[in-house]
N, CA, C and O atoms as a MOPAC input file, in Angstrom:
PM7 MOZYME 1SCF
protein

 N     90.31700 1    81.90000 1    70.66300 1
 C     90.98700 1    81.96400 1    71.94700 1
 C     91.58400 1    83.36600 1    72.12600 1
 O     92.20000 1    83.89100 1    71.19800 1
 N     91.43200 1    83.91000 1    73.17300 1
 C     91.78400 1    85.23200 1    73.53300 1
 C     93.18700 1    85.19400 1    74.29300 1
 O     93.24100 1    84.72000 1    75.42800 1
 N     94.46900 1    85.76100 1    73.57600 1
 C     95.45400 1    86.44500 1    74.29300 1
 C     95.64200 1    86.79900 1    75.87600 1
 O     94.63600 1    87.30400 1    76.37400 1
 N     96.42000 1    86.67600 1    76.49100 1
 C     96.05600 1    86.98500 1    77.54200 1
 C     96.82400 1    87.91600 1    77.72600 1
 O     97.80800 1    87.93200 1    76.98700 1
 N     96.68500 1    89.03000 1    78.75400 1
 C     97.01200 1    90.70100 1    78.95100 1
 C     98.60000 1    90.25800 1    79.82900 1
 O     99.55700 1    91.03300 1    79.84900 1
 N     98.60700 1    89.34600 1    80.27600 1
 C     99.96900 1    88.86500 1    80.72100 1
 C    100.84600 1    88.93400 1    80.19400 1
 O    100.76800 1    89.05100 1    78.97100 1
 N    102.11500 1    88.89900 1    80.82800 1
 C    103.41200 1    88.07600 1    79.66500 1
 C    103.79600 1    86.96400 1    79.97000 1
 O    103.84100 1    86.52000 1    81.11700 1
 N    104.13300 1    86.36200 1    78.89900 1
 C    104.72100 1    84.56400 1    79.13400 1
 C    105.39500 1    84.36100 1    80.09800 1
 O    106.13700 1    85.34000 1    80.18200 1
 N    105.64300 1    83.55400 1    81.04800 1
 C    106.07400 1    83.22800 1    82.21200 1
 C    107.90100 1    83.30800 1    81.76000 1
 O    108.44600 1    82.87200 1    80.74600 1
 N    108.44800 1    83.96500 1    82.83800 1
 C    110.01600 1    84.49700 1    82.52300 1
 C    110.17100 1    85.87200 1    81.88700 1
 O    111.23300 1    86.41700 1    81.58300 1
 N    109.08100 1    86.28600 1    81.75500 1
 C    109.45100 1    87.91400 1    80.88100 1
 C    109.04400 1    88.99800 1    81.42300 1
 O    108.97300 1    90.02400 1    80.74700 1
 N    108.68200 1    88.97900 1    82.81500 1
 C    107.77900 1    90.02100 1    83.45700 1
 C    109.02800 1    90.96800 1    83.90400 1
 O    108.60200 1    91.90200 1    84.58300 1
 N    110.01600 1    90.99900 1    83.78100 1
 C    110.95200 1    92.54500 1    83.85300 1
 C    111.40400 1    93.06600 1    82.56700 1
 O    111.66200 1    94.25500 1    82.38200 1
 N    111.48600 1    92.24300 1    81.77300 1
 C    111.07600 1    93.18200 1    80.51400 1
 C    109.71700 1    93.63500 1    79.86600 1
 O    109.64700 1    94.36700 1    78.87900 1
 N    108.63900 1    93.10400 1    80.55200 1
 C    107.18000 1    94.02600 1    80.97600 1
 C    107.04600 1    94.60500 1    81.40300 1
 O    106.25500 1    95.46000 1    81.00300 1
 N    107.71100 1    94.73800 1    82.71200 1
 C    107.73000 1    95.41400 1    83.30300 1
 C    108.31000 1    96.76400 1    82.96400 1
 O    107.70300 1    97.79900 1    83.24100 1
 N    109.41600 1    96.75500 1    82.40100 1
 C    110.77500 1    97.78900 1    82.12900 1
 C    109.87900 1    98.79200 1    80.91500 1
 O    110.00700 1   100.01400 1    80.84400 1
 N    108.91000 1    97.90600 1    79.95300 1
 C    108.37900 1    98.24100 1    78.76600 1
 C    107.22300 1    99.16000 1    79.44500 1
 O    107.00100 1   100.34300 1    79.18600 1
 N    106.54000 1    98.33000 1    80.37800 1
 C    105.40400 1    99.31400 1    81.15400 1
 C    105.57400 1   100.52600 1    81.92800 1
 O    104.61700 1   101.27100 1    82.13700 1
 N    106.75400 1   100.77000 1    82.37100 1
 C    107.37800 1   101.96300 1    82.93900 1
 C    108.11400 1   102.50400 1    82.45300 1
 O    108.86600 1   103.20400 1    83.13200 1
 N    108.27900 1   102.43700 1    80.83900 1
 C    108.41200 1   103.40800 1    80.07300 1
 C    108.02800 1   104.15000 1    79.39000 1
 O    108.41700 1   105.23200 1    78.95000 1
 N    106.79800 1   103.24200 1    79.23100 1
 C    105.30400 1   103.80200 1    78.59600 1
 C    104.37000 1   104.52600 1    79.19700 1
 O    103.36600 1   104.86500 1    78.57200 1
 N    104.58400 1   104.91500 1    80.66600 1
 C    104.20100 1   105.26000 1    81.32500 1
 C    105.00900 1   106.49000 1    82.49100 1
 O    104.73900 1   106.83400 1    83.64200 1
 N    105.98000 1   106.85000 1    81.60900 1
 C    106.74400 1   108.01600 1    82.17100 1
 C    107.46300 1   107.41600 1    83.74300 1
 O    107.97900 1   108.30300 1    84.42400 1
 N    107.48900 1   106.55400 1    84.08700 1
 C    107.66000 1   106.93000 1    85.21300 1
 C    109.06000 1   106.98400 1    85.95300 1
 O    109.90200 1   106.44000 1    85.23900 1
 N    109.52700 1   107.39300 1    86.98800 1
 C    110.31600 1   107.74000 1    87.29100 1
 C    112.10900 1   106.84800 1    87.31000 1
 O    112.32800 1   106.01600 1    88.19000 1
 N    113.08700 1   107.14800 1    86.36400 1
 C    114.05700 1   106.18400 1    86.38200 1
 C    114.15900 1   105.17400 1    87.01200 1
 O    114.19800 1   104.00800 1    86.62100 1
 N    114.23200 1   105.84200 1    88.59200 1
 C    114.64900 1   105.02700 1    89.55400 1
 C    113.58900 1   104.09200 1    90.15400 1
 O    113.67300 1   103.64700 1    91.29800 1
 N    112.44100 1   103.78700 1    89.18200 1
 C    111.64800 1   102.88900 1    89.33500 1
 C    111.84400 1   101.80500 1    88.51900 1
 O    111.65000 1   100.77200 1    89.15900 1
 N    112.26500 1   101.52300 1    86.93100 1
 C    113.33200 1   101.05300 1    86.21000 1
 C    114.38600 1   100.57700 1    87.00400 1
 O    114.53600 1    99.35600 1    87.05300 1
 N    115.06100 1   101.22300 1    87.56400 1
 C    116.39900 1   100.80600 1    88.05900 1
 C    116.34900 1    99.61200 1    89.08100 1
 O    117.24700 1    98.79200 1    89.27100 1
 N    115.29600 1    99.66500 1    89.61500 1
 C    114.58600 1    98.82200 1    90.50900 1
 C    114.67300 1    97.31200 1    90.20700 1
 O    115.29400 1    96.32100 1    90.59300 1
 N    113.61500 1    97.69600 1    89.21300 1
 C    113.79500 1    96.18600 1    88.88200 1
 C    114.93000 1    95.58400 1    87.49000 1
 O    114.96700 1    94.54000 1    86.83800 1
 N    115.51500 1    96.48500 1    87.49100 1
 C    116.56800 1    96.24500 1    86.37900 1
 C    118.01300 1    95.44000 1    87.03300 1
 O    118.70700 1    94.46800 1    86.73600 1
 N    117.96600 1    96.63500 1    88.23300 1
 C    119.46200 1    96.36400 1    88.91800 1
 C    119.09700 1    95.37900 1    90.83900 1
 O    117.97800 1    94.93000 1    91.08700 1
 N    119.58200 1    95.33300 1    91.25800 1
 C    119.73700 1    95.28000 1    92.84300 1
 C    119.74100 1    97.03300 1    93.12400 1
 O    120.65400 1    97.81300 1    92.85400 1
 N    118.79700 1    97.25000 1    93.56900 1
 C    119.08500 1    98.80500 1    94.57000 1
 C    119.04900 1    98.57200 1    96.05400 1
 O    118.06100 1    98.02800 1    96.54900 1
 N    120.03500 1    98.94000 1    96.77300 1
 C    119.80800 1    99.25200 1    98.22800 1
 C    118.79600 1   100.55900 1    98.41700 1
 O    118.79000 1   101.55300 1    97.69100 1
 N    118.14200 1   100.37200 1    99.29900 1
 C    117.04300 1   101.80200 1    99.42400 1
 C    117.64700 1   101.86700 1   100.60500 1
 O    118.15300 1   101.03200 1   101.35400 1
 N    117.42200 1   103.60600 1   100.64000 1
 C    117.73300 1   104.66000 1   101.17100 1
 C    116.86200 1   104.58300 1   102.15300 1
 O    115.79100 1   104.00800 1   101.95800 1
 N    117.16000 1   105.13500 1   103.35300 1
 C    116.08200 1   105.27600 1   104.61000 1
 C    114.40400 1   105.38500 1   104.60100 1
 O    113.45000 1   104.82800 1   105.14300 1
 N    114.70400 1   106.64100 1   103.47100 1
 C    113.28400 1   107.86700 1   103.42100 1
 C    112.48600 1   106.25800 1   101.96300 1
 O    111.36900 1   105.74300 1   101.96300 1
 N    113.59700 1   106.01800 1   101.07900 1
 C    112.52400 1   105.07000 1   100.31600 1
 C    112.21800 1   104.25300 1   101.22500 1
 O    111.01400 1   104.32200 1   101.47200 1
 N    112.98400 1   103.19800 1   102.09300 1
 C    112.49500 1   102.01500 1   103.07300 1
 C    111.18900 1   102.69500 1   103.89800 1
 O    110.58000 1   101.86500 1   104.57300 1
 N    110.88500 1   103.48900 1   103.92900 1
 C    110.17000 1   104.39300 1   105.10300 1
 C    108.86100 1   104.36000 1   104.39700 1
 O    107.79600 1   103.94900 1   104.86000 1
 N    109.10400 1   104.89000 1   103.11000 1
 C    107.82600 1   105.00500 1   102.02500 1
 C    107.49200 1   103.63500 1   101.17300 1
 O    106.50400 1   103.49300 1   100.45100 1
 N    108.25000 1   102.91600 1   101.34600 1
 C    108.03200 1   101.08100 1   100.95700 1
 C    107.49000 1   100.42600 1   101.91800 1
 O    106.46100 1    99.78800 1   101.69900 1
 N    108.09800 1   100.45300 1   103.23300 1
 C    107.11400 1    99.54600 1   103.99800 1
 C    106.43400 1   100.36400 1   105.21900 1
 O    106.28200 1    99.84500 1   106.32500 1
 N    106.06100 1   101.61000 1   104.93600 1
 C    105.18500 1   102.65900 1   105.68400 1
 C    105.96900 1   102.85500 1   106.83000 1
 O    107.01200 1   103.49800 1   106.71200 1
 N    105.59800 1   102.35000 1   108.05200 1
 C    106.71300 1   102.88300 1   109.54000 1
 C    107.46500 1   102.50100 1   109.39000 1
 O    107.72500 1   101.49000 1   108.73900 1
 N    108.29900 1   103.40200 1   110.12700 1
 C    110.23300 1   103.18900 1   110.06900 1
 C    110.15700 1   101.89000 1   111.23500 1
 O    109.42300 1   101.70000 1   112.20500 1
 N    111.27200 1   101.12200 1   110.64000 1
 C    111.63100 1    99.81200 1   111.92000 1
 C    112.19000 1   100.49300 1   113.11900 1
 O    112.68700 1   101.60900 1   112.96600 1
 N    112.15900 1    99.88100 1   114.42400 1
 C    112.47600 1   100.51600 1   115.47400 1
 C    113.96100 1   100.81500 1   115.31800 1
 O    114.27900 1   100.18500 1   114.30900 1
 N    115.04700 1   101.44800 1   115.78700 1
 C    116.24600 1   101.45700 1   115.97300 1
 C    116.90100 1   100.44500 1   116.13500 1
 O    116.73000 1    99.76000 1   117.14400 1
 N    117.81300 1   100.11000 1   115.16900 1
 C    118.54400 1    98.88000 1   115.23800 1
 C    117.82400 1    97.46400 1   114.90100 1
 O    118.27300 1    96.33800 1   115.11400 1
 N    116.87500 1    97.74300 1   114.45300 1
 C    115.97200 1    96.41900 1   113.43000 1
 C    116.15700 1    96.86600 1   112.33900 1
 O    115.83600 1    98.02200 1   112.06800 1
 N    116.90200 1    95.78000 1   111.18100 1
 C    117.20000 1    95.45400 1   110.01300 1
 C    116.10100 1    94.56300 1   108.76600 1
 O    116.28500 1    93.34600 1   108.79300 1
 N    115.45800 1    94.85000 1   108.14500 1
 C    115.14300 1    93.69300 1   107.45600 1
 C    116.36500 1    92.70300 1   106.78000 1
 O    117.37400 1    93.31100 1   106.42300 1
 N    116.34300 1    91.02400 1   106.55200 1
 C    117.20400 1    90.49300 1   105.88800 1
 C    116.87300 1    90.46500 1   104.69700 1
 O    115.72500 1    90.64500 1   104.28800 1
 N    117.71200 1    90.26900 1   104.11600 1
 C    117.17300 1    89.84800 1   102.40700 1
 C    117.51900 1    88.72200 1   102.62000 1
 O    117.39700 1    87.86300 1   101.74600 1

């Protein structure tokens, strides 16, 4: 039986955290899924491509 390239169900942010460290990438991509981050305009902009019109909010 072959392993699977997954991680056990409940562990995918410490896969995650392990995979983006192994992979250089940028803190505040870590921080991401480590912490709650509010994003910044320019990230919301580059996360969900066009800016929302003026005065449209996404909810969480």
């Amino acid at each position: 039986m072959r392993s699977s390239p997954h991680p056990p169900h409940g562990f995918y942010p410490a896969y995650t955290l392990r995979r983006l460290a192994a992979s250089n990438a940028p803190e505040g991509w870590a921080a991401m899924v480590r912490d709650v981050v509010e994003l910044d305009q320019a990230s919301a902009t580059r996360m969900y491509g066009d800016a929302l019109p003026p005065g449209l909010t996404l909810l969480r």
